[in-house]
VOKOL-846851 format. One record per residue: residue number from 0; x negated, y, z negated of N, C-alpha, C, O, CB in turn. Coordinates in nm, 3 decimals, padded with zeros to 5 digits, always signed. Glycine has a CB too. Example, Ala and Ser with C-alpha at 12.3 -4.5 7.8 and 13.67 -1.06 7.14 Angstrom:
+------+---------+---------+---------+---------+---------+---------+---------+---------+---------+---------+---------+---------+---------+---------+---------+
| guro |   neast |  nnorth |     nup |  caeast | canorth |    caup |   ceast |  cnorth |     cup |   oeast |  onorth |     oup |  cbeast | cbnorth |    cbup |
+------+---------+---------+---------+---------+---------+---------+---------+---------+---------+---------+---------+---------+---------+---------+---------+
|    0 | -01.319 | -00.569 | -00.780 | -01.230 | -00.450 | -00.780 | -01.320 | -00.330 | -00.780 | -01.424 | -00.332 | -00.846 | -01.131 | -00.447 | -00.905 |
|    1 | -01.285 | -00.225 | -00.708 | -01.367 | -00.106 | -00.714 | -01.290 | +00.003 | -00.787 | -01.341 | +00.114 | -00.804 | -01.408 | -00.060 | -00.572 |
+------+---------+---------+---------+---------+---------+---------+---------+---------+---------+---------+---------+---------+---------+---------+---------+
REM end
This chain:
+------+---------+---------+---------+---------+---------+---------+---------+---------+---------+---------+---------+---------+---------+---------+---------+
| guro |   neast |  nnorth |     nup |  caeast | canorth |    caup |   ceast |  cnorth |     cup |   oeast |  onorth |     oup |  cbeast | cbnorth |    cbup |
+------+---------+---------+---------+---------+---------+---------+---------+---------+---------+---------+---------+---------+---------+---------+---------+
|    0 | -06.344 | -01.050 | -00.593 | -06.413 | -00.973 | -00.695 | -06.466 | -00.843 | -00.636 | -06.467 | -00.750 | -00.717 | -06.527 | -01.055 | -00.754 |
|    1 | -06.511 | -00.815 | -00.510 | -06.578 | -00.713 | -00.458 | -06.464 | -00.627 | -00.434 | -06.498 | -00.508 | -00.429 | -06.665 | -00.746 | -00.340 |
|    2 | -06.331 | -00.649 | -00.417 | -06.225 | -00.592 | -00.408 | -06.152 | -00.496 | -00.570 | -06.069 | -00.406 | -00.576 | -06.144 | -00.716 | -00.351 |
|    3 | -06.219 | -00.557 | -00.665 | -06.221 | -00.496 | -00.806 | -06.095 | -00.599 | -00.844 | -06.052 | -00.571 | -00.956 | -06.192 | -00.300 | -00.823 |
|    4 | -06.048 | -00.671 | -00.803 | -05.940 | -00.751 | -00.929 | -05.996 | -00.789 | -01.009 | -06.118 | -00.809 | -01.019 | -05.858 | -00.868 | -00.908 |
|    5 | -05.855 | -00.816 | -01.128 | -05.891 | -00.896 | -01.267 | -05.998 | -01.001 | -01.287 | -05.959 | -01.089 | -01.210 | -05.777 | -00.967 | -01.308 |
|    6 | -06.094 | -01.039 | -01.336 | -06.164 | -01.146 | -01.290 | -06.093 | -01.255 | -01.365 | -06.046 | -01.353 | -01.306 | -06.318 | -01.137 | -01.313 |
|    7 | -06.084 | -01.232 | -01.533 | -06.029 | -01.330 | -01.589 | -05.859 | -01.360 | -01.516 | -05.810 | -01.469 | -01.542 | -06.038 | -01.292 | -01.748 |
|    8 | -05.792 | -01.281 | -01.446 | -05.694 | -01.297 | -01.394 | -05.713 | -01.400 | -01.288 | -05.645 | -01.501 | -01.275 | -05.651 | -01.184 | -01.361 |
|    9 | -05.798 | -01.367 | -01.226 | -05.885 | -01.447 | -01.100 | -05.899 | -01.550 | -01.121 | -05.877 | -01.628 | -01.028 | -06.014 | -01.414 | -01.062 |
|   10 | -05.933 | -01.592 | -01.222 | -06.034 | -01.723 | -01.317 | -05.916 | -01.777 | -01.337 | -05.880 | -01.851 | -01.245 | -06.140 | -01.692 | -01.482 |
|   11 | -05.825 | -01.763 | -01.446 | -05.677 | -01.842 | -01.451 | -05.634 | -01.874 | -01.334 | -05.620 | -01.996 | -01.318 | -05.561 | -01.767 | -01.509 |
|   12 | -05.609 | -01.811 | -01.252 | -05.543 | -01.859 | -01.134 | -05.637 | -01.957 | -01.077 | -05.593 | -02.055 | -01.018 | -05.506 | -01.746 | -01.034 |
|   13 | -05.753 | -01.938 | -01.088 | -05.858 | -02.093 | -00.996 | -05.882 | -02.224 | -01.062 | -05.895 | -02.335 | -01.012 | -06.035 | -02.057 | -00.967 |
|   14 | -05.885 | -02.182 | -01.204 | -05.887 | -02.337 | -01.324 | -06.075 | -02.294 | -01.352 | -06.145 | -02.394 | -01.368 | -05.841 | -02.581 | -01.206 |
|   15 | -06.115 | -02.221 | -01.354 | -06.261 | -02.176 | -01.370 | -06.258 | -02.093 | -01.493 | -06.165 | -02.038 | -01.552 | -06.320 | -02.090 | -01.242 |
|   16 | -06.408 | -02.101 | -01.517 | -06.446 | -01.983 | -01.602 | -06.523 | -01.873 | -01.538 | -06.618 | -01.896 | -01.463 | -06.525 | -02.027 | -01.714 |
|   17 | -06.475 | -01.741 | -01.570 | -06.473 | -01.614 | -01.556 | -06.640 | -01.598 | -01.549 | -06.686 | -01.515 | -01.470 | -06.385 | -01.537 | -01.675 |
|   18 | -06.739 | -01.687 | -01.642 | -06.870 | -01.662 | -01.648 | -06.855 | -01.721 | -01.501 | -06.819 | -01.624 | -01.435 | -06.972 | -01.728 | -01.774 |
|   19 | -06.864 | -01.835 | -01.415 | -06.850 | -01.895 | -01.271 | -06.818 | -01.810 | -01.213 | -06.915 | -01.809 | -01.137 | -06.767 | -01.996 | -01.238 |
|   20 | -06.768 | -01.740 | -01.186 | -06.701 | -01.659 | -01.103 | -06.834 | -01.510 | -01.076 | -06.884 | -01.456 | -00.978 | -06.530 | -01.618 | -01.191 |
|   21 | -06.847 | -01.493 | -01.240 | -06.968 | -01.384 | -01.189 | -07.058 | -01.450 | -01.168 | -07.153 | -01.378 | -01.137 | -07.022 | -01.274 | -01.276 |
|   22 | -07.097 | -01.608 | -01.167 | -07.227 | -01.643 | -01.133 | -07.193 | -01.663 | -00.940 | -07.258 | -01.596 | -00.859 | -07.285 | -01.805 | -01.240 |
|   23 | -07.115 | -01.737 | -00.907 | -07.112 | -01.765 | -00.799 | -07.106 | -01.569 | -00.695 | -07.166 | -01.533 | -00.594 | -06.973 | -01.887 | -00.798 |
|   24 | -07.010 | -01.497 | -00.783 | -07.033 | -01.326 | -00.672 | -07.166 | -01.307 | -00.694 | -07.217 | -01.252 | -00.596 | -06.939 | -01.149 | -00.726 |
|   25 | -07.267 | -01.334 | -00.806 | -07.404 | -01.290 | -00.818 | -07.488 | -01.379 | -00.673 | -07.533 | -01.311 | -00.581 | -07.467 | -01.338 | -00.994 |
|   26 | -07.494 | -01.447 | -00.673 | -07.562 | -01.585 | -00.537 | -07.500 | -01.551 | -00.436 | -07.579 | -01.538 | -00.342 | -07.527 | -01.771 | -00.550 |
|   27 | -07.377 | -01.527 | -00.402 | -07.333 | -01.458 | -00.287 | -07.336 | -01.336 | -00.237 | -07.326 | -01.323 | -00.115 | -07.245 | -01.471 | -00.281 |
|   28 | -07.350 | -01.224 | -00.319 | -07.437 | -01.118 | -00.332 | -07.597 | -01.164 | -00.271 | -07.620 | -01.116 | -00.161 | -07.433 | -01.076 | -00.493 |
|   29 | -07.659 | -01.213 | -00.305 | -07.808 | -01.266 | -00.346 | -07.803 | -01.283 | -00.198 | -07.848 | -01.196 | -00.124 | -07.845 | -01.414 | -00.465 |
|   30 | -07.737 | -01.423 | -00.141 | -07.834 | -01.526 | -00.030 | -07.699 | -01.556 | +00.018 | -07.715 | -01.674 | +00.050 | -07.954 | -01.682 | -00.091 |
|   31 | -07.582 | -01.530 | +00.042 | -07.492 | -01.500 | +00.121 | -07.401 | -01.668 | +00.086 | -07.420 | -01.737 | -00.015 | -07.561 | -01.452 | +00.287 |
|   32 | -07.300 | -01.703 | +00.207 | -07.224 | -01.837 | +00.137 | -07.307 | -01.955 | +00.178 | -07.254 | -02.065 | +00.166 | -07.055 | -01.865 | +00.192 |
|   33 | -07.405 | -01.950 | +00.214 | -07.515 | -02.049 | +00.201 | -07.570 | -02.106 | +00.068 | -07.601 | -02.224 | +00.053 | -07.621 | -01.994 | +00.261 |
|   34 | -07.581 | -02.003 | -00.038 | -07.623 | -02.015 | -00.166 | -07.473 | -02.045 | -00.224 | -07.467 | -01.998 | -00.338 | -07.709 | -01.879 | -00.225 |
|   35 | -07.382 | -02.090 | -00.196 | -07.256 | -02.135 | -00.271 | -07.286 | -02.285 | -00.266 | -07.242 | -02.359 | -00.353 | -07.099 | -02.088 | -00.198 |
|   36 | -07.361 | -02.332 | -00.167 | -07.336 | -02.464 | -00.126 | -07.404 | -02.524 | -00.199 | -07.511 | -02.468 | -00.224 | -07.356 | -02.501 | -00.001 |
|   37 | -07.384 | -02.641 | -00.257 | -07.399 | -02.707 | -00.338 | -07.589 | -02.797 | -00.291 | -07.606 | -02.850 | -00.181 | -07.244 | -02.791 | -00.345 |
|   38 | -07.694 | -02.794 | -00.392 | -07.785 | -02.808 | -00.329 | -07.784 | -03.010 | -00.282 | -07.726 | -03.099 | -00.344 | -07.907 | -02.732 | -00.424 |
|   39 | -07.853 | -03.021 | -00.183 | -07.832 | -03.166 | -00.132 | -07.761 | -03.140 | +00.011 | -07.822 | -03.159 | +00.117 | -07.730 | -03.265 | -00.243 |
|   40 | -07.631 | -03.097 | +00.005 | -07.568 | -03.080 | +00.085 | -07.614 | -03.035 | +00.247 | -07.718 | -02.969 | +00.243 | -07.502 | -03.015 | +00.021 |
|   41 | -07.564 | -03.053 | +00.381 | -07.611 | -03.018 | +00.475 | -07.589 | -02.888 | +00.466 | -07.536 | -02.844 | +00.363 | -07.577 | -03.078 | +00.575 |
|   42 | -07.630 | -02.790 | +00.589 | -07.640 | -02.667 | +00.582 | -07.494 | -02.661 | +00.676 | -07.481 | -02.758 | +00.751 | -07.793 | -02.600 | +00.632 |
|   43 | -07.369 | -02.548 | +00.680 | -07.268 | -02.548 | +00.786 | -07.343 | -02.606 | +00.870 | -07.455 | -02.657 | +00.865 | -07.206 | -02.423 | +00.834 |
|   44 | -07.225 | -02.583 | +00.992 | -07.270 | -02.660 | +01.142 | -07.349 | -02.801 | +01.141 | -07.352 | -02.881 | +01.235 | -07.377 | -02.558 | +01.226 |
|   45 | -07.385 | -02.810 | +01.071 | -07.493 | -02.981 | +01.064 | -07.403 | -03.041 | +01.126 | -07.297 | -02.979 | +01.121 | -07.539 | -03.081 | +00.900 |
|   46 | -07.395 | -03.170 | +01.203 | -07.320 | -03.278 | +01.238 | -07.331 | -03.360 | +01.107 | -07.435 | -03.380 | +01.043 | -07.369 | -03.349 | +01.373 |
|   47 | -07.200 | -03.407 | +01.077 | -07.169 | -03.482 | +00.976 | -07.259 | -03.604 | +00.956 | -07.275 | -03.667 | +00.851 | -07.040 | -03.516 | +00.991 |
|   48 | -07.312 | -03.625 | +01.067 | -07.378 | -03.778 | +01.038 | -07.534 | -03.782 | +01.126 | -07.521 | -03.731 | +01.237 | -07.252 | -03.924 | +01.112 |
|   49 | -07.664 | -03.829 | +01.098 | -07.720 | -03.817 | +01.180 | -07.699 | -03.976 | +01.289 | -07.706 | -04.091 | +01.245 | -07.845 | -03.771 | +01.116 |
|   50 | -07.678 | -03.945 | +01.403 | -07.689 | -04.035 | +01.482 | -07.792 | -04.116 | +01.521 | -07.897 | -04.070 | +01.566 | -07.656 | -03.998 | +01.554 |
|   51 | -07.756 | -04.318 | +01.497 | -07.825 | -04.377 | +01.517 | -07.880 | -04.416 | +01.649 | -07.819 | -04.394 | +01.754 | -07.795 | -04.436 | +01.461 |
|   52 | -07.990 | -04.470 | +01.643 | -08.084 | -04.564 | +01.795 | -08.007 | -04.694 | +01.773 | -08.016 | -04.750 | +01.664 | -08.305 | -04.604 | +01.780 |
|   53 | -07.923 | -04.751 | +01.881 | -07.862 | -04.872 | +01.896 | -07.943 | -05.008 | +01.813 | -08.062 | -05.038 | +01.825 | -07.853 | -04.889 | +02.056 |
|   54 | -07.884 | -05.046 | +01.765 | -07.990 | -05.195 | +01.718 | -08.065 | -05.267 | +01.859 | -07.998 | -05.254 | +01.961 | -07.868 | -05.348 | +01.636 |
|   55 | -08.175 | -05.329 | +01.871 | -08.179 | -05.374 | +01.967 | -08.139 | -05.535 | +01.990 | -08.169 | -05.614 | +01.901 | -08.287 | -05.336 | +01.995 |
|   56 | -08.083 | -05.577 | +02.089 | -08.039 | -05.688 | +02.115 | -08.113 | -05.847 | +02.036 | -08.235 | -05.836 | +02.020 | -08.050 | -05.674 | +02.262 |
|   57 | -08.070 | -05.943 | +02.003 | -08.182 | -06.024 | +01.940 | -08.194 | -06.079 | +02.135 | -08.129 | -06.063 | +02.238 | -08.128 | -06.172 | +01.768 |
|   58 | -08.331 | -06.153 | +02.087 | -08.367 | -06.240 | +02.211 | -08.316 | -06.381 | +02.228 | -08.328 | -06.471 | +02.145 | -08.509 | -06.253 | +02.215 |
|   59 | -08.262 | -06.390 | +02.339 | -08.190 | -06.564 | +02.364 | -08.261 | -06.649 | +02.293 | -08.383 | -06.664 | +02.299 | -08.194 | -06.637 | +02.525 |
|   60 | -08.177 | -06.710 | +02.218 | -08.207 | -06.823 | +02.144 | -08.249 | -06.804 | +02.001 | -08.308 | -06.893 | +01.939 | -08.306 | -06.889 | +02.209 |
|   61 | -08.214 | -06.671 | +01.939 | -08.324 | -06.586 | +01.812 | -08.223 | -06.641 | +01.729 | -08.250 | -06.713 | +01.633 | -08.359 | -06.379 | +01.800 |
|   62 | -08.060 | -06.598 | +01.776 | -07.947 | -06.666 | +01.645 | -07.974 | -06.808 | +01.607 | -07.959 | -06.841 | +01.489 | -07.775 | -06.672 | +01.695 |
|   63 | -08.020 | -06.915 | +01.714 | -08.046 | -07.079 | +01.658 | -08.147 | -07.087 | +01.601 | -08.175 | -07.200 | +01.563 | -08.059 | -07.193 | +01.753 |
|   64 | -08.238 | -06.986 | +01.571 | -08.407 | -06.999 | +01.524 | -08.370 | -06.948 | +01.391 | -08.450 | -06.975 | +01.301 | -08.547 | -06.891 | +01.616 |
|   65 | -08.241 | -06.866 | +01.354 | -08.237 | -06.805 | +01.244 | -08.147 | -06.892 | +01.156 | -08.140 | -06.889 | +01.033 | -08.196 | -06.667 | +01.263 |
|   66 | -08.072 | -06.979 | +01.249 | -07.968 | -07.097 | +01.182 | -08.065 | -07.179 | +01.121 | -08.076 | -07.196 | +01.000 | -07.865 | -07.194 | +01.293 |
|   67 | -08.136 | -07.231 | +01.211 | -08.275 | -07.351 | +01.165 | -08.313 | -07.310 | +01.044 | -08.306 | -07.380 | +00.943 | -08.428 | -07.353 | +01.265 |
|   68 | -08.362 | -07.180 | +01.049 | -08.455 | -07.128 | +00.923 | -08.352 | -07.090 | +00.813 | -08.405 | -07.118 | +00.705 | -08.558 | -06.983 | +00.963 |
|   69 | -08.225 | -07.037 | +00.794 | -08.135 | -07.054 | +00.725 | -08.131 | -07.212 | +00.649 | -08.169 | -07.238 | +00.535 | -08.030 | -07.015 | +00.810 |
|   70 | -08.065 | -07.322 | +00.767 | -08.030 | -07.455 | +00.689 | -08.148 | -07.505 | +00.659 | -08.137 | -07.604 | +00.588 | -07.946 | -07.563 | +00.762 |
|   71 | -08.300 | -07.464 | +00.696 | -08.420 | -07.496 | +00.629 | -08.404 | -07.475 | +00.462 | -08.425 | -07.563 | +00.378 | -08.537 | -07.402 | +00.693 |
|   72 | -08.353 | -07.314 | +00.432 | -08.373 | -07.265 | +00.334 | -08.266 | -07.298 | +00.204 | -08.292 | -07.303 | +00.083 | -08.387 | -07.144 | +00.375 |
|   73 | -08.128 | -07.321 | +00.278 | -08.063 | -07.441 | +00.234 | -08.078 | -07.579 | +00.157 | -08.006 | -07.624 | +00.067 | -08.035 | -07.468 | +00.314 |
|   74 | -08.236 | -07.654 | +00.240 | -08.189 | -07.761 | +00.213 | -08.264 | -07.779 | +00.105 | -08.243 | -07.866 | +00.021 | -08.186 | -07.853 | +00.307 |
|   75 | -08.399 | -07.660 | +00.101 | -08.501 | -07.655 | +00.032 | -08.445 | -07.628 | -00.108 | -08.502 | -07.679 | -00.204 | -08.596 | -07.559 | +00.087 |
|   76 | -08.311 | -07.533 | -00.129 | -08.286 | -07.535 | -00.295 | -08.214 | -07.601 | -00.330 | -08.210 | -07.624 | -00.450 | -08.247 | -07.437 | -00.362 |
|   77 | -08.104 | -07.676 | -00.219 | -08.083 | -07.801 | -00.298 | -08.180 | -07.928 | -00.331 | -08.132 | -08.026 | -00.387 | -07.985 | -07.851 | -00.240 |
|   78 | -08.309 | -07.924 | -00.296 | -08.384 | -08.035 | -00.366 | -08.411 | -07.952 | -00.503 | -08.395 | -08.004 | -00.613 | -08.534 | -08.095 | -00.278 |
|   79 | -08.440 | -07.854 | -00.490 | -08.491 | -07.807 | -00.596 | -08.385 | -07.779 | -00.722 | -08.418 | -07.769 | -00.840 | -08.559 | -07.693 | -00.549 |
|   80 | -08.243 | -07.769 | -00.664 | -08.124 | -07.819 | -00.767 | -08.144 | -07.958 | -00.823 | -08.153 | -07.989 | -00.941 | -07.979 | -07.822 | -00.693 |
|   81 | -08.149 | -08.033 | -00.719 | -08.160 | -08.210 | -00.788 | -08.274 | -08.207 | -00.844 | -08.268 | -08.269 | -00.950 | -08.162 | -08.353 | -00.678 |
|   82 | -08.373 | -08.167 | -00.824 | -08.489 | -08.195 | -00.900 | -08.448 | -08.149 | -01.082 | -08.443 | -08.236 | -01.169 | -08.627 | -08.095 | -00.820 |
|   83 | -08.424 | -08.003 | -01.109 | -08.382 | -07.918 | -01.218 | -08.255 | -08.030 | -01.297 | -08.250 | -08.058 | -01.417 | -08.316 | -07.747 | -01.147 |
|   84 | -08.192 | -08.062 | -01.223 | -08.055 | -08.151 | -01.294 | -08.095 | -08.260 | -01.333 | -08.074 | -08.268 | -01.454 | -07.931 | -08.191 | -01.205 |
|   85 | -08.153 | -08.367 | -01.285 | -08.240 | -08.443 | -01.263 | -08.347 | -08.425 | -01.422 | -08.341 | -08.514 | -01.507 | -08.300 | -08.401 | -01.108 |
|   86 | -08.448 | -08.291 | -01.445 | -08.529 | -08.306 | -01.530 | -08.416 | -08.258 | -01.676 | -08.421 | -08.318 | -01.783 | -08.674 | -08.216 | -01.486 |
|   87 | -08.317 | -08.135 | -01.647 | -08.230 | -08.099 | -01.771 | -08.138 | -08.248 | -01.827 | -08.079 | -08.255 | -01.935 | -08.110 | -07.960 | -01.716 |
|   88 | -08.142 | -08.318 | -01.762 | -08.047 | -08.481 | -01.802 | -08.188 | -08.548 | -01.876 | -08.186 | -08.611 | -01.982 | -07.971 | -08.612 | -01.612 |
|   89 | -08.317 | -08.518 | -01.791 | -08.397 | -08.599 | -01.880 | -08.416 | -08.535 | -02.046 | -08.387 | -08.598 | -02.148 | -08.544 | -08.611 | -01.802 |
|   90 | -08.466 | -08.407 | -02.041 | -08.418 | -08.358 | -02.163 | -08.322 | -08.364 | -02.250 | -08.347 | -08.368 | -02.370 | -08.414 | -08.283 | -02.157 |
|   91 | -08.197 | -08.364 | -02.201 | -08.090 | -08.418 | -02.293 | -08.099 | -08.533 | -02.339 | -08.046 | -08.548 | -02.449 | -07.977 | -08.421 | -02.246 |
|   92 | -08.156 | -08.635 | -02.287 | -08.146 | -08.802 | -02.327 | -08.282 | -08.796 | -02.411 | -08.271 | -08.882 | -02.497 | -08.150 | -08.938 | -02.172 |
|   93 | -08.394 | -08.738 | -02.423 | -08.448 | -08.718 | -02.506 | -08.408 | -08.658 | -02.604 | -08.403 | -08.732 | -02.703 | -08.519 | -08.689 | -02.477 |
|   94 | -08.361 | -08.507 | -02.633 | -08.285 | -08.479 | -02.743 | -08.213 | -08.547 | -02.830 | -08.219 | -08.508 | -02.947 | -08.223 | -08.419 | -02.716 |
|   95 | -08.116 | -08.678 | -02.795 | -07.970 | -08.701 | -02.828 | -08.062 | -08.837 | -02.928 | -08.029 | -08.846 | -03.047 | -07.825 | -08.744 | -02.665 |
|   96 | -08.172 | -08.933 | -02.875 | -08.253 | -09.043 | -02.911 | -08.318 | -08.953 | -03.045 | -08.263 | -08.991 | -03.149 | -08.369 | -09.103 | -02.776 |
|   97 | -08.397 | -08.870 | -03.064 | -08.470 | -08.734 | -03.171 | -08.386 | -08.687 | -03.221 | -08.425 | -08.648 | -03.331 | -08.547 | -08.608 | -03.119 |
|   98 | -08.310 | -08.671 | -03.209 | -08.208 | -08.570 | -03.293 | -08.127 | -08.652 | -03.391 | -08.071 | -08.600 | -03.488 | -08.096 | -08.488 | -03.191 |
|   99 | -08.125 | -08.750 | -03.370 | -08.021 | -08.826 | -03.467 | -08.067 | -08.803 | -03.631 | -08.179 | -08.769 | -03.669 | -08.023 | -09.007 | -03.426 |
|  100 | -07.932 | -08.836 | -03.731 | -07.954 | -08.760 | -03.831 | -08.063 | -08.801 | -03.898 | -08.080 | -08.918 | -03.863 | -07.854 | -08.749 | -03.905 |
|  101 | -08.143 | -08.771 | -03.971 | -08.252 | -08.812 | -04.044 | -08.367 | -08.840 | -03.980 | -08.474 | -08.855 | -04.040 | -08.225 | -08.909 | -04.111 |
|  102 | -08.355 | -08.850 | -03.852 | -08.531 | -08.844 | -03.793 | -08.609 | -08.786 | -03.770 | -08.497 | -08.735 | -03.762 | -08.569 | -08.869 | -03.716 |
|  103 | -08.685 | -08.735 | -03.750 | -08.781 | -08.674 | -03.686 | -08.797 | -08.596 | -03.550 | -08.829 | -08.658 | -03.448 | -08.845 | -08.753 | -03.687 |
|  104 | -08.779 | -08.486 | -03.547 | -08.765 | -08.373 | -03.407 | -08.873 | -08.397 | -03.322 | -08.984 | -08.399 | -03.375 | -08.775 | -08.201 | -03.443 |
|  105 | -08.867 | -08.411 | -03.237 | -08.995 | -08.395 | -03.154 | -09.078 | -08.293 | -03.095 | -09.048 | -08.211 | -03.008 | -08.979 | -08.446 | -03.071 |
|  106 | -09.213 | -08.314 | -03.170 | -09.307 | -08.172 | -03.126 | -09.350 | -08.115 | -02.995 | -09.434 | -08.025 | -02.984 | -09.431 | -08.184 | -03.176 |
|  107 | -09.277 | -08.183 | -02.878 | -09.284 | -08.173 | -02.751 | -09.251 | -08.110 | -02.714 | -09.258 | -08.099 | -02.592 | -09.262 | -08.227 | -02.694 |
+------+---------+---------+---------+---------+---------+---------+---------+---------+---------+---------+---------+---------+---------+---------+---------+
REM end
């Protein structure tokens, strides 16, 4: 554009609109190709990634303390499955005794 070509010529050829084109030469004009960059984005030169601090090692014996407390936590919701199955069967066998045709529902 600073060169004086077509803009809408310019614009066809990029898949843009011609208003884009004077907005983006206006910001580059303005605050140079820094202000092209999309905001969020790192600034050039940034390293792509910031580099991590190594995890630190667990302490001997930390993986069997975490198995324990795992199959602890395990065993704890399967009671609490049997318990739930256990009370939804009792409910059903109450339902099926109340529910029959012509009786009386229960206010429970």
């Amino acid at each position: 554009m600073s060169e004086g070509v077509n803009v809408r010529a310019l614009a066809d050829e990029l898949s843009v609109r011609a208003e884009l084109l004077y907005d983006w030469h206006r910001r580059y004009r303005s605050d140079g190709a820094e202000a092209l960059r999309p905001m969020g984005r790192p600034p050039i030169g940034a390293p792509a990634f910031e580099p991590r601090l190594p995890l630190p090692l667990p302490s001997p014996g930390a993986e069997q303390r975490r198995i324990e407390e795992l199959e602890r936590t395990i065993g704890q919701q399967q009671l609490d499955l049997d318990f739930f199955r256990a009370a939804l069967r009792h409910v059903r066998s109450q339902r099926r005794k109340n529910g029959a045709p012509g009786g009386t529902g229960s206010t429970r």
